[in-house]
NUKE-429449 format. One line per field, with one value per residue: residue number from 0; residue in one letter; x, y, z of N, C-alpha, C in turn. Coordinates in steps of 0.1 Angstrom, whole numbers, plus 5000, padded with zeros to 4 digits. Example, Ala and Ser with C-alpha at 12.3 -4.5 7.8 and 13.67 -1.06 7.14 Angstrom:
residues 2
pos: 0:1
code: a:s
n_X: 5132:5128
n_Y: 4943:4978
n_Z: 5078:5071
ca_X: 5123:5137
ca_Y: 4955:4989
ca_Z: 5078:5071
c_X: 5132:5129
c_Y: 4967:5000
c_Z: 5078:5079
This chain:
residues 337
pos: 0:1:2:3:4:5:6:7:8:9:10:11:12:13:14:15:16:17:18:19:20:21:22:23:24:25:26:27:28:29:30:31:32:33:34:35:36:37:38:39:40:41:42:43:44:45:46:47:48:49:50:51:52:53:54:55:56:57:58:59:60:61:62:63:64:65:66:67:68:69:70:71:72:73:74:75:76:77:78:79:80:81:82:83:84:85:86:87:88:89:90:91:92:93:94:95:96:97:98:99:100:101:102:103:104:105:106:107:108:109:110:111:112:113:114:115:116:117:118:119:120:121:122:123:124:125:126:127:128:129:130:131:132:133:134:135:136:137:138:139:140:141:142:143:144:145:146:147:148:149:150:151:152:153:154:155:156:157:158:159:160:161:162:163:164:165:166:167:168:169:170:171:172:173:174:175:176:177:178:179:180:181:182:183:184:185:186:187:188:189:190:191:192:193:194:195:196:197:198:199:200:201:202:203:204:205:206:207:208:209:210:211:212:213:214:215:216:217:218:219:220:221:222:223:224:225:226:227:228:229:230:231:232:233:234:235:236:237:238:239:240:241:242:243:244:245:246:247:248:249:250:251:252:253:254:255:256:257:258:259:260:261:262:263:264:265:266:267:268:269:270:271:272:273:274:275:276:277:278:279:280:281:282:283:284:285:286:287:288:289:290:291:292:293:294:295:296:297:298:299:300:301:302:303:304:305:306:307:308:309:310:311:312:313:314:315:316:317:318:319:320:321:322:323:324:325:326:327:328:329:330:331:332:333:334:335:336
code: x:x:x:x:x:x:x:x:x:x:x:x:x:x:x:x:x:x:x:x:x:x:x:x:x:x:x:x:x:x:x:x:x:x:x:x:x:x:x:x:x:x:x:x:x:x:x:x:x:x:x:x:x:x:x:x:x:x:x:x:x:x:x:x:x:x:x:x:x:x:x:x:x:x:x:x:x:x:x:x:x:x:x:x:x:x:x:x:x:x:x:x:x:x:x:x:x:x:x:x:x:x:x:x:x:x:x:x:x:x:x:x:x:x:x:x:x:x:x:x:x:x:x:x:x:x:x:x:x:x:x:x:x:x:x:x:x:x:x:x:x:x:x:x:x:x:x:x:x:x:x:x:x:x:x:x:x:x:x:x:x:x:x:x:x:x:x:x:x:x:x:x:x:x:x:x:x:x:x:x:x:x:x:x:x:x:x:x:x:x:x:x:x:x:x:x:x:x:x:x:x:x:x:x:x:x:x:x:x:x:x:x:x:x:x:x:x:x:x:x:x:x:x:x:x:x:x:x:x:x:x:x:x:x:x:x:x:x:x:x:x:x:x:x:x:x:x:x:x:x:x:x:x:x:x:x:x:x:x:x:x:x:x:x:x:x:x:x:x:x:x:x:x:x:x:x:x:x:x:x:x:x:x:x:x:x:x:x:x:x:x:x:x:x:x:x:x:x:x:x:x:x:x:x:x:x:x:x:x:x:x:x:x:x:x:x:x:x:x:x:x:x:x:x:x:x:x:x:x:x:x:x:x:x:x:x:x
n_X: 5008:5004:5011:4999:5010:4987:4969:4942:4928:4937:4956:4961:4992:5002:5017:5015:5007:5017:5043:5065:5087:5112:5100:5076:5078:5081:5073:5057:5040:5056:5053:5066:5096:5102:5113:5121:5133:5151:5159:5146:5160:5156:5171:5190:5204:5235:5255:5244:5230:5224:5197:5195:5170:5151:5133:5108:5112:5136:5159:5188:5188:5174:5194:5213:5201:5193:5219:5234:5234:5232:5226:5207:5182:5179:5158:5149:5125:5109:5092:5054:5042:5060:5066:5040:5045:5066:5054:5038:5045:5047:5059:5063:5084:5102:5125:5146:5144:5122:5109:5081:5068:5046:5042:5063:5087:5109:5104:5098:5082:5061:5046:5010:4973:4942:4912:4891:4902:4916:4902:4882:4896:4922:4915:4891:4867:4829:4818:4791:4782:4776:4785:4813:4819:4824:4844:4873:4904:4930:4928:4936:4931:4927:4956:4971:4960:4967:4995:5003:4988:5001:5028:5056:5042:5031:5002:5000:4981:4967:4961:4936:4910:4883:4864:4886:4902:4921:4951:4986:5009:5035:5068:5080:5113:5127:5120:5119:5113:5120:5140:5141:5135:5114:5114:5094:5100:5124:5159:5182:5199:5194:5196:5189:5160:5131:5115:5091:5095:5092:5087:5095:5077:5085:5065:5069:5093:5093:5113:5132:5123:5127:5143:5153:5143:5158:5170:5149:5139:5162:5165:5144:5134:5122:5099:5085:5068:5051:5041:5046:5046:5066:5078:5114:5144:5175:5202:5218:5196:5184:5205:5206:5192:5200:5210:5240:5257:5247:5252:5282:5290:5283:5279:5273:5263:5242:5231:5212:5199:5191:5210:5206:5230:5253:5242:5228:5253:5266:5244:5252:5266:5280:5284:5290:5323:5315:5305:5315:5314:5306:5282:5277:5254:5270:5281:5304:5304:5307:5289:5288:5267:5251:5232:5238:5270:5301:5295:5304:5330:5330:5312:5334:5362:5344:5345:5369:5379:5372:5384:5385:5384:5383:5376:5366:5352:5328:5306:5277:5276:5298:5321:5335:5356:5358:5392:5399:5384:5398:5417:5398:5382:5389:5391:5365:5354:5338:5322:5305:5283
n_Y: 4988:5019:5054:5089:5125:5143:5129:5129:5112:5084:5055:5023:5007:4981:4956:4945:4911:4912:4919:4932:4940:4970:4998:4993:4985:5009:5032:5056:5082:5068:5075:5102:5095:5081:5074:5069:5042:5049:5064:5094:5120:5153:5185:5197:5174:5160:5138:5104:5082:5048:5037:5010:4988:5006:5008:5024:5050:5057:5070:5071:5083:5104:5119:5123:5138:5158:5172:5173:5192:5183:5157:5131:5101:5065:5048:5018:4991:4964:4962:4966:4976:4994:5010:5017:5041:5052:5066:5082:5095:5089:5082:5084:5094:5116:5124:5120:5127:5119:5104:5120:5111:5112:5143:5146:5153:5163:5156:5160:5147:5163:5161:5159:5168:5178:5166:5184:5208:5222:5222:5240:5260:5267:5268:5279:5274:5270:5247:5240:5233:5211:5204:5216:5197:5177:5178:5164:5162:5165:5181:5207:5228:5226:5219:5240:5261:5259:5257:5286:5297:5278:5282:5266:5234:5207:5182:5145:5115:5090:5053:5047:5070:5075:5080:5094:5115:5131:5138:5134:5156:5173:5191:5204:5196:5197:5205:5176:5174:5157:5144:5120:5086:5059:5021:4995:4968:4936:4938:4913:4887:4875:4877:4885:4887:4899:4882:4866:4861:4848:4869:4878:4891:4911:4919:4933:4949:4960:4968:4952:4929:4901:4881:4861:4839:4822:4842:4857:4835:4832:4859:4855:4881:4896:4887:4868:4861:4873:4862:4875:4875:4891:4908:4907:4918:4927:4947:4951:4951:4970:4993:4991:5010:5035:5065:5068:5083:5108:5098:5091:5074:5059:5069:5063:5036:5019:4996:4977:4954:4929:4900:4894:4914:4903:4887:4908:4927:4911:4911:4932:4930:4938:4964:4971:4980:5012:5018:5041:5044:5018:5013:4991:4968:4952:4927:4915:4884:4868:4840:4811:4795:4814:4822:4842:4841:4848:4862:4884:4883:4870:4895:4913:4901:4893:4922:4931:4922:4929:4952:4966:4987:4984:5012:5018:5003:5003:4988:4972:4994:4992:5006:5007:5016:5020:5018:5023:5044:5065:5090:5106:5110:5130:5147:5163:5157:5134:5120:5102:5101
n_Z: 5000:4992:5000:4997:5002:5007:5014:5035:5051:5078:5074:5081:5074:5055:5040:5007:4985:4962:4955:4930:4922:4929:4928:4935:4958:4971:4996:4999:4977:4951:4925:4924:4932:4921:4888:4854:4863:4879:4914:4930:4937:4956:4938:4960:4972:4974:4980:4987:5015:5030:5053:5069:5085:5105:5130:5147:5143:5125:5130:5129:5103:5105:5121:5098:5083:5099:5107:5077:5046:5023:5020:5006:5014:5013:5034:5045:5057:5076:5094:5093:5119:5122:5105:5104:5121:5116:5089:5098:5120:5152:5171:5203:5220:5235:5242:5213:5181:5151:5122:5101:5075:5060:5063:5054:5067:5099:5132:5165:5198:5218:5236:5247:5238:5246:5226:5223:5240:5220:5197:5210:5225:5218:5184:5189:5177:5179:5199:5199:5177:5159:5134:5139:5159:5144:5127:5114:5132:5118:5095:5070:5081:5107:5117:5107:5118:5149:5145:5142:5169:5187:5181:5158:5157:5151:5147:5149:5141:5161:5144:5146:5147:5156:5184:5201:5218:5230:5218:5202:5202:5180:5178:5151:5134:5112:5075:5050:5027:4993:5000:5015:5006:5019:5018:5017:5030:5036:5036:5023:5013:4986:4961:4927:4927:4942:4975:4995:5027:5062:5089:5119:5142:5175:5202:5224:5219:5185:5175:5172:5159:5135:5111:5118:5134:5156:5171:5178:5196:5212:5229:5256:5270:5247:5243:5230:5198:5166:5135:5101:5069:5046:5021:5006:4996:4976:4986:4962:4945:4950:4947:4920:4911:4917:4907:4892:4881:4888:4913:4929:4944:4971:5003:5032:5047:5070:5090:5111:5119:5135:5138:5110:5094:5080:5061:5048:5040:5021:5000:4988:4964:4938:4938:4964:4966:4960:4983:5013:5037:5066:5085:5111:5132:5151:5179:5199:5213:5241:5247:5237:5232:5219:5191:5176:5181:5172:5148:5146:5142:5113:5103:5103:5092:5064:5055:5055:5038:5017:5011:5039:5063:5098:5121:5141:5169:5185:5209:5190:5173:5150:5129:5095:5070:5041:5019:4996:4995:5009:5001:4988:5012:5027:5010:4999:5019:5032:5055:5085:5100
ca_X: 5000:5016:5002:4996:5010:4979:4958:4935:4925:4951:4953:4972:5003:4999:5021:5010:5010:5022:5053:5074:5095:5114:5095:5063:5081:5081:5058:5048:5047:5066:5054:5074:5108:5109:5111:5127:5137:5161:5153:5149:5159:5162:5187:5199:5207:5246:5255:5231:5231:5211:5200:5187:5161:5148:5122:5094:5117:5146:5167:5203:5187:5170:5208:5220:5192:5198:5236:5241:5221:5233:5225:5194:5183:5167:5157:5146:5119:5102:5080:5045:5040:5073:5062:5033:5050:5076:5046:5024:5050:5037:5073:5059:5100:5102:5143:5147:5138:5122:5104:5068:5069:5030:5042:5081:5092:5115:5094:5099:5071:5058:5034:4996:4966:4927:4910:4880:4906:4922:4891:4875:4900:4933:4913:4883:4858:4820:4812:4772:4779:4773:4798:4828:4827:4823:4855:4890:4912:4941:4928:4946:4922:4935:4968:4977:4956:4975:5005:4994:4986:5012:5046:5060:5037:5020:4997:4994:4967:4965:4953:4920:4910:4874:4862:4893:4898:4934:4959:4997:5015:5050:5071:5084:5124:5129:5113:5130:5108:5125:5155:5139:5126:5115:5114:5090:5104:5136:5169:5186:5211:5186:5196:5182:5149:5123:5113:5087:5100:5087:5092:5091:5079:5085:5056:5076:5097:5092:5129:5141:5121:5137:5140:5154:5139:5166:5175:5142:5143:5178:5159:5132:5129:5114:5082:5079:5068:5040:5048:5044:5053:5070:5087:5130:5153:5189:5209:5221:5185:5181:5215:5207:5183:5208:5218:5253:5263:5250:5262:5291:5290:5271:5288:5274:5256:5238:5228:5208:5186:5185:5212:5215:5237:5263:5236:5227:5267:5270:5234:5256:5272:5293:5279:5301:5334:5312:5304:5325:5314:5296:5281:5266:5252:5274:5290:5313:5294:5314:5279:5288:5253:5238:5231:5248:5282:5305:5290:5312:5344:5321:5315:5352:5364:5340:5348:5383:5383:5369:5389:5373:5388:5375:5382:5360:5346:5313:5293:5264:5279:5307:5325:5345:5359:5364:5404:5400:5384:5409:5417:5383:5373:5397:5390:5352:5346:5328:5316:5293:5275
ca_Y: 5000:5035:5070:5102:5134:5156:5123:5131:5098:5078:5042:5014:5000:4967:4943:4939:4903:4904:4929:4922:4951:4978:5004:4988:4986:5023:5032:5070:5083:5061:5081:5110:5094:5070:5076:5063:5035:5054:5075:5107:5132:5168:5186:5201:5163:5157:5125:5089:5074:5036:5032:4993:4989:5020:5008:5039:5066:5066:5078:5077:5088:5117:5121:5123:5148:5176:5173:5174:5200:5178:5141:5121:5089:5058:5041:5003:4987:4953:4957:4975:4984:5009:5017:5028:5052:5062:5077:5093:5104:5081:5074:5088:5094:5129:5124:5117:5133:5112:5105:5119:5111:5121:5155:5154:5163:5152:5159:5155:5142:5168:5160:5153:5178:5175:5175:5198:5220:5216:5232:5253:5271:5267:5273:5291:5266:5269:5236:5236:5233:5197:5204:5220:5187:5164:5185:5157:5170:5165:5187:5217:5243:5223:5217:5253:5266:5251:5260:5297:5299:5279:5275:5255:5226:5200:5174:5137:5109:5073:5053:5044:5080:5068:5087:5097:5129:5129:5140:5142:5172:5170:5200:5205:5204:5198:5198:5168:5168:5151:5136:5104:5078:5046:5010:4986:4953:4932:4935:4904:4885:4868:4879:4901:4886:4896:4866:4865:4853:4849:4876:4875:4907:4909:4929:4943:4961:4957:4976:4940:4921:4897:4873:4845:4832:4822:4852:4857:4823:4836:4866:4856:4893:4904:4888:4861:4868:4865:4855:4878:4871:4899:4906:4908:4919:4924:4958:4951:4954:4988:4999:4991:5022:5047:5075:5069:5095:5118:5100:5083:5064:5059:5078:5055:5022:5017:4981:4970:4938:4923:4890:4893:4922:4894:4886:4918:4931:4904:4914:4947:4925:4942:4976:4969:4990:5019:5025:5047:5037:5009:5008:4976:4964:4937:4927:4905:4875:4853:4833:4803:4793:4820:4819:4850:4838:4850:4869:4898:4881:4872:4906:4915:4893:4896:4935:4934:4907:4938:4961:4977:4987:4985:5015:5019:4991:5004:4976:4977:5002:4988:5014:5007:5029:5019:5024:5030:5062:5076:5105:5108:5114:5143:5159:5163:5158:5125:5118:5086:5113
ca_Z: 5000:4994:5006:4993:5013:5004:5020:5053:5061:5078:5071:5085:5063:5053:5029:4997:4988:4949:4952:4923:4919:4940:4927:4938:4972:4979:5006:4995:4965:4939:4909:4925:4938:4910:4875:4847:4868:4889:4925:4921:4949:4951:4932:4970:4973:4968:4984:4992:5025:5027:5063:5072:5100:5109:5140:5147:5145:5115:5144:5120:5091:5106:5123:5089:5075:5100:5102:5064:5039:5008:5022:5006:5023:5016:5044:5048:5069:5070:5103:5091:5128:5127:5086:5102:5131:5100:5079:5105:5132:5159:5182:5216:5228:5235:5240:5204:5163:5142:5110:5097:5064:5054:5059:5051:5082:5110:5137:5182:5204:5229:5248:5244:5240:5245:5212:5230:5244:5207:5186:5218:5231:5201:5173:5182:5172:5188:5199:5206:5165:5155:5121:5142:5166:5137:5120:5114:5139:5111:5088:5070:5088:5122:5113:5107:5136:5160:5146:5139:5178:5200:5174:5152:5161:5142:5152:5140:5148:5162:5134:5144:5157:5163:5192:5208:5229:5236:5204:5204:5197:5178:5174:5134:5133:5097:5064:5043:5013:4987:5005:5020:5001:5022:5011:5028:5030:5043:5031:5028:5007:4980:4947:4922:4928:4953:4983:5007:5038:5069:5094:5131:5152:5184:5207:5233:5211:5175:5163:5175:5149:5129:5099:5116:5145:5167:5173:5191:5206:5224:5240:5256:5269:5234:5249:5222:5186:5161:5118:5088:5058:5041:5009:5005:4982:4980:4983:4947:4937:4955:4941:4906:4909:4917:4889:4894:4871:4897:4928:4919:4956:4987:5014:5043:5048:5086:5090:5121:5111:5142:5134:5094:5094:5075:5044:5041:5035:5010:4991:4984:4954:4935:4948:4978:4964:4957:4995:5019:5052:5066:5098:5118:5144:5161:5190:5207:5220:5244:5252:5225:5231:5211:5178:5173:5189:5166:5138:5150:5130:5104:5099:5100:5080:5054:5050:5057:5024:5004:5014:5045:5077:5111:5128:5155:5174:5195:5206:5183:5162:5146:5116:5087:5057:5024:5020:4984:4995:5017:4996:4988:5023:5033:4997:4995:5034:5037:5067:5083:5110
c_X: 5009:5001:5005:5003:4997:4968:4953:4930:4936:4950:4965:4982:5003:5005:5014:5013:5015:5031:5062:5086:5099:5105:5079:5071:5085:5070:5053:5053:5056:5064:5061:5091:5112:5106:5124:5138:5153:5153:5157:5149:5160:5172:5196:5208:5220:5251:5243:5236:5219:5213:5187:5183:5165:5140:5114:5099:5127:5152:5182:5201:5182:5179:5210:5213:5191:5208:5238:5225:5221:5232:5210:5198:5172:5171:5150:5138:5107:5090:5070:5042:5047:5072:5054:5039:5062:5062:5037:5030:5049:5048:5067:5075:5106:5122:5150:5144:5134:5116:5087:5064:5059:5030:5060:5088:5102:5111:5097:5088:5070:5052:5015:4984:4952:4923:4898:4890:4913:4917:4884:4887:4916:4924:4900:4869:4847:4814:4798:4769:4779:4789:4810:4831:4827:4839:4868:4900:4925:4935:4934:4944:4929:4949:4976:4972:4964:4987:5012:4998:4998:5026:5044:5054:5032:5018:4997:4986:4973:4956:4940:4913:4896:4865:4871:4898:4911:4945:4974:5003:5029:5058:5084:5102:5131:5124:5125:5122:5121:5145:5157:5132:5125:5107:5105:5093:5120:5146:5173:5192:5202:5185:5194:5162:5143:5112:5100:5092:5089:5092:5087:5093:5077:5077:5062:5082:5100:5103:5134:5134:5128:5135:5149:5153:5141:5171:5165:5143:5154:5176:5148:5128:5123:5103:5076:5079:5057:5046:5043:5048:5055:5080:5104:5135:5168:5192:5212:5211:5178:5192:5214:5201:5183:5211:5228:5260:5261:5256:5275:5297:5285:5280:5288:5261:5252:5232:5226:5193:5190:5190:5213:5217:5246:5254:5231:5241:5268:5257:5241:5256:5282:5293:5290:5313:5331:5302:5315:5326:5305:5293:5269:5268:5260:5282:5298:5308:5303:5307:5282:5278:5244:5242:5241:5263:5288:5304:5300:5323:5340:5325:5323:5357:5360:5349:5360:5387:5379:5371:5389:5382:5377:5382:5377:5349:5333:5309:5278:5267:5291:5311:5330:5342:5363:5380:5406:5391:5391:5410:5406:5379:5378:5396:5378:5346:5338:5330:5304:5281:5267
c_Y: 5012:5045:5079:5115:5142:5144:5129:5115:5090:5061:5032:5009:4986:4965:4936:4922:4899:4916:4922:4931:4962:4988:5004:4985:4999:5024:5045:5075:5075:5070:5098:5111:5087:5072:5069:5051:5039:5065:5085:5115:5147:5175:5192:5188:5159:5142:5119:5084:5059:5037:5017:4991:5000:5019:5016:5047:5071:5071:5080:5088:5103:5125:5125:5137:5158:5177:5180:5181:5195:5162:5138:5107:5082:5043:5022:4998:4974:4955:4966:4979:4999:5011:5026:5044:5059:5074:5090:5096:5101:5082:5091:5092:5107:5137:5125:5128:5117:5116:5105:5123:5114:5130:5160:5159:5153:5164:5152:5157:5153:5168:5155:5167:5174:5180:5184:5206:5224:5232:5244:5263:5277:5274:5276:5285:5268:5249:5230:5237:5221:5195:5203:5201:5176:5169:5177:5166:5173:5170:5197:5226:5241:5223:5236:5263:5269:5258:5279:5303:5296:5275:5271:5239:5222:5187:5163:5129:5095:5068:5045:5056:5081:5079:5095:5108:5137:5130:5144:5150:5165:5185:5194:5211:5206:5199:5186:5168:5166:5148:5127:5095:5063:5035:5001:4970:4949:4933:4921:4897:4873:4874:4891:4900:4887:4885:4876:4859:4860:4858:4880:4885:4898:4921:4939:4954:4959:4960:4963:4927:4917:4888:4857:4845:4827:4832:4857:4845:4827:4843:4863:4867:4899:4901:4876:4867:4861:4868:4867:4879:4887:4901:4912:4911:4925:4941:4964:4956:4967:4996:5003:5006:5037:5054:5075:5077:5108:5118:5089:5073:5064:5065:5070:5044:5021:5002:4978:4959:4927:4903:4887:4903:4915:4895:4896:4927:4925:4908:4928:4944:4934:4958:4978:4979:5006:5029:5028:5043:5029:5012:4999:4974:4950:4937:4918:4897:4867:4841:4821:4799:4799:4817:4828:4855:4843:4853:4883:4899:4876:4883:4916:4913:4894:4909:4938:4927:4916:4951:4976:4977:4992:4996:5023:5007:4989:4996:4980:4990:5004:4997:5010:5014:5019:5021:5026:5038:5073:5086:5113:5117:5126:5155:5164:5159:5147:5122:5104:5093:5121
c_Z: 5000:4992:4999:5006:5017:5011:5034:5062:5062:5082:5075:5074:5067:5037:5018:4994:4970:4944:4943:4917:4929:4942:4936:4954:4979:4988:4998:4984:4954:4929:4913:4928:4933:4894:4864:4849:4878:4902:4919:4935:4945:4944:4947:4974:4966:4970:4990:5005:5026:5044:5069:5083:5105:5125:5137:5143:5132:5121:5129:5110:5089:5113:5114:5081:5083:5101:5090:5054:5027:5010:5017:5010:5015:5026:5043:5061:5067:5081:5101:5102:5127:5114:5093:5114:5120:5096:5090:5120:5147:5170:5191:5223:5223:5239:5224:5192:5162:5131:5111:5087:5059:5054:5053:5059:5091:5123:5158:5187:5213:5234:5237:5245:5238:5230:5214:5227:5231:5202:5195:5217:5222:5193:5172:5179:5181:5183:5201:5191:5160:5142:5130:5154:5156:5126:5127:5121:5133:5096:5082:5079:5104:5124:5110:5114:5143:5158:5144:5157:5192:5188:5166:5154:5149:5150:5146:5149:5154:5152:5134:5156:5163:5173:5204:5215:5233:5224:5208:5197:5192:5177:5157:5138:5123:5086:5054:5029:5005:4987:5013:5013:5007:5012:5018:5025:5039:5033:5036:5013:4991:4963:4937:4922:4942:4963:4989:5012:5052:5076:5112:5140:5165:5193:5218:5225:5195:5169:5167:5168:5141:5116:5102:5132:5156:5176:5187:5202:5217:5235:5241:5261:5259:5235:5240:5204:5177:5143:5111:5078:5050:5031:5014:4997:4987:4980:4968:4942:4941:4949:4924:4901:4913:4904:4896:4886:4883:4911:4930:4934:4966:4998:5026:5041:5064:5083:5102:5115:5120:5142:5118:5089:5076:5060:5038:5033:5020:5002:4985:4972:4948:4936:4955:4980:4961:4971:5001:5028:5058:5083:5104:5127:5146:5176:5192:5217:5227:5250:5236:5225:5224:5200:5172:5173:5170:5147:5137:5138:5116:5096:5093:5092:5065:5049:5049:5039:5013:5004:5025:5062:5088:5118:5140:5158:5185:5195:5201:5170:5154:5130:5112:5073:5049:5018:5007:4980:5003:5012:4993:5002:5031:5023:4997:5009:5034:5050:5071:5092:5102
């Protein structure tokens, strides 16, 4: 299913079940961010960044989009719960930015506001009017009320707003129009053709959903997990659909997927030499019991084998550079921040 920005009704994301193309794996908009079989970003848009598993929020990506005024993103995400808190701005974590792609925005949680005290006493509205209480609280007329009266504010919905009474507030820290384009589905090491595979959320916290099963099995703190089958495709087949004429390399790669960190690197294919910095989730497991025992040197290994140095080793946020962009990266300033 893909959205409209200019939509008012807000509709749950839900997994088509006969994706057979990238393009057809855009969530919003496709006939604006895809054309002639390549993305299409802004021309402010100098360098690409890919960032893999996003959860609710796009936390790097929306890192990357107020840092840098020439960075476009496309982002990656297989769990339609955190698609839908992507599109409609939903991450309740008032520490944080994130993403609220239905208006283009990167967008921080503040708090909650009565929808009475909303239309009475905000914007004015007499309510012994049958219309004004039957008036979508995410309308333009509300929507720039609001923001008219207390700030830079914008409001979005829960998506089944029903009779609800209670609306959170966000405050507006970016506009990003056309310098995010998300993907809904898994990355993962499967060719140039797109899979369904099964895909296993976890309810406690869904950014720790996965695509292989053990992974939950290891923590039973994730609460368990229930199946959805959701389409895959490879890096290569998101790569192909770069104008490489205009960006003649990916500047950074983020990679959290939750245990196939590894098959998504290798899905790069020959992509791979045409990124500058990779960064992924792993750590240093000395539990040989898990599944994930030694994915760390895996990791390593692999990158080091394609010319990639490790040179910072955060647990969970493991860096490496491209060493045939060295000169590159001191000439033209790349950066993975």
């Amino acid at each position: 299913m893909t959205f409209k920005v200019e939509d008012q009704e807000l509709n749950s994301f839900y997994f088509k079940d006969d994706i057979c193309s990238i393009e057809e794996a855009i969530v919003i908009e496709p006939e604006k961010v895809f054309k002639n079989e390549k993305f299409v970003f802004s021309d402010e848009v100098k360098k690409l960044r890919i960032d893999v598993g996003l959860s609710g929020g796009g936390l790097h990506g929306c890192r990357w989009l107020v840092n840098n005024e020439d960075v476009g993103v496309i982002g990656i995400e297989a769990n339609d719960r955190c698609i839908d808190s992507l599109i409609y701005g939903l991450s309740d974590n008032s520490y944080e930015i994130n993403l609220f792609l239905l208006r283009n925005k990167i967008v921080k949680f503040v708090g909650f506001v009565s929808e009475v005290y909303l239309k009475k006493y905000l914007i004015g509205l007499d309510l012994s009017r049958q219309e004004n209480c039957n008036i979508f609280p995410y309308t333009e007329m509300v929507l720039n009320g609001i923001k008219a009266i207390i700030g830079p504010f914008m409001t979005y919905s829960p998506l089944s707003p029903g009779n609800f009474r209670i609306l959170p507030v966000v405050e507006e820290i970016k506009d990003i129009g056309g310098k995010y384009i998300l993907l809904g589905g898994a990355a993962d090491n499967v060719g140039k053709e797109i899979k369904y595979q099964n895909f296993y959320l976890t309810p406690k916290d869904y950014g720790t959903s996965s695509l292989r099963r053990e992974v939950i099995a290891n923590f039973p703190e994730k609460g368990g997990y229930s199946i959805e089958r959701v389409p895959s495709f490879s890096l290569e087949s998101i790569l192909d659909h770069v104008d490489w004429d205009r960006f003649p390399f990916i500047e950074c790669v983020k990679i959290d997927v939750e245990g196939k960190e590894l098959d998504v690197l290798k899905s790069c294919g020959h992509y791979i030499d045409k990124v500058v910095y990779f960064r992924v989730e792993a750590f240093e497991q000395e539990d040989e019991s898990l599944c994930t025992h030694g994915d760390d040197k895996k990791v390593i290994d692999f990158l080091e084998q394609h010319g990639f140095h490790l040179f910072d080793k955060t647990p969970g946020d493991f860096k490496f550079v491209n060493k045939r962009y060295l000169d590159d990266i001191e000439r033209e300033g790349l950066v993975y921040y």
